[in-house]
ZAMARGU-4260 file (C-alpha; in steps of 0.2 Angstrom, whole numbers, plus 5000, padded with zeros to 4 digits):
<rodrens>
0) 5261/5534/5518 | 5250/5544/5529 | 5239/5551/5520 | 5233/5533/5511 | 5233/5522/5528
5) 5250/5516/5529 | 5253/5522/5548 | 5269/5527/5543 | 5279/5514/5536 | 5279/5520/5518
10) 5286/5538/5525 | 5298/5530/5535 | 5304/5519/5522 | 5305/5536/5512 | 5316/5544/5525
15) 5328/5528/5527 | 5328/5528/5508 | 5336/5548/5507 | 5347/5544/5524 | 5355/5530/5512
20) 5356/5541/5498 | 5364/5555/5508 | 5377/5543/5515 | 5379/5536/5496 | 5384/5554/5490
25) 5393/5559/5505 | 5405/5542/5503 | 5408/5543/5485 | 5412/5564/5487 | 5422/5559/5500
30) 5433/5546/5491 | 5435/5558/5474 | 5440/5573/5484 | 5452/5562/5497 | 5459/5555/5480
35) 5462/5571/5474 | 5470/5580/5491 | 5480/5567/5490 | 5486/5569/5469 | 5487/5586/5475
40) 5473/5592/5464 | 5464/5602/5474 | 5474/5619/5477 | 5481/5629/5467 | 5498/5635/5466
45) 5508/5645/5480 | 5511/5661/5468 | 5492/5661/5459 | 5484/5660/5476 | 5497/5674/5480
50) 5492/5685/5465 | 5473/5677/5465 | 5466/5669/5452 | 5457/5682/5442 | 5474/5690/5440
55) 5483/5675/5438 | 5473/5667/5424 | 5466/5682/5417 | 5478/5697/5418 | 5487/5706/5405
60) 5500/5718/5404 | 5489/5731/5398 | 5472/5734/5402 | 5462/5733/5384 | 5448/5748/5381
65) 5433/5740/5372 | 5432/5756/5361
</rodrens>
């Protein structure tokens, strides 16, 4: 790169390299989450997000003392 007298190119080459690596991810994540909006598996139900999810998935009737 720079430091070993490559003017440049080597570095640029790098910062092409993680630009197509970041459009790569972003493409992919974009598709699995698109594909899952639309299977409708990305929100939870009405009444846990009512309640919230600690209490809905978690919560007993009575609150258990540990002694």
């Amino acid at each position: 790169g720079l430091f070993y007298g490559g003017h440049g190119q080597l570095l640029l080459c790098q910062i092409i390299a993680v630009l197509v690596v970041i459009a790569w991810v972003c493409f992919w994540a974009g598709l699995f989450f698109w594909g899952m909006k639309k299977a409708g598996l990305l929100r939870i139900p009405l009444e846990d997000e009512a309640v919230g999810m600690d209490a809905a998935t978690m919560a007993t009737d009575q609150a258990e003392v540990p002694f």
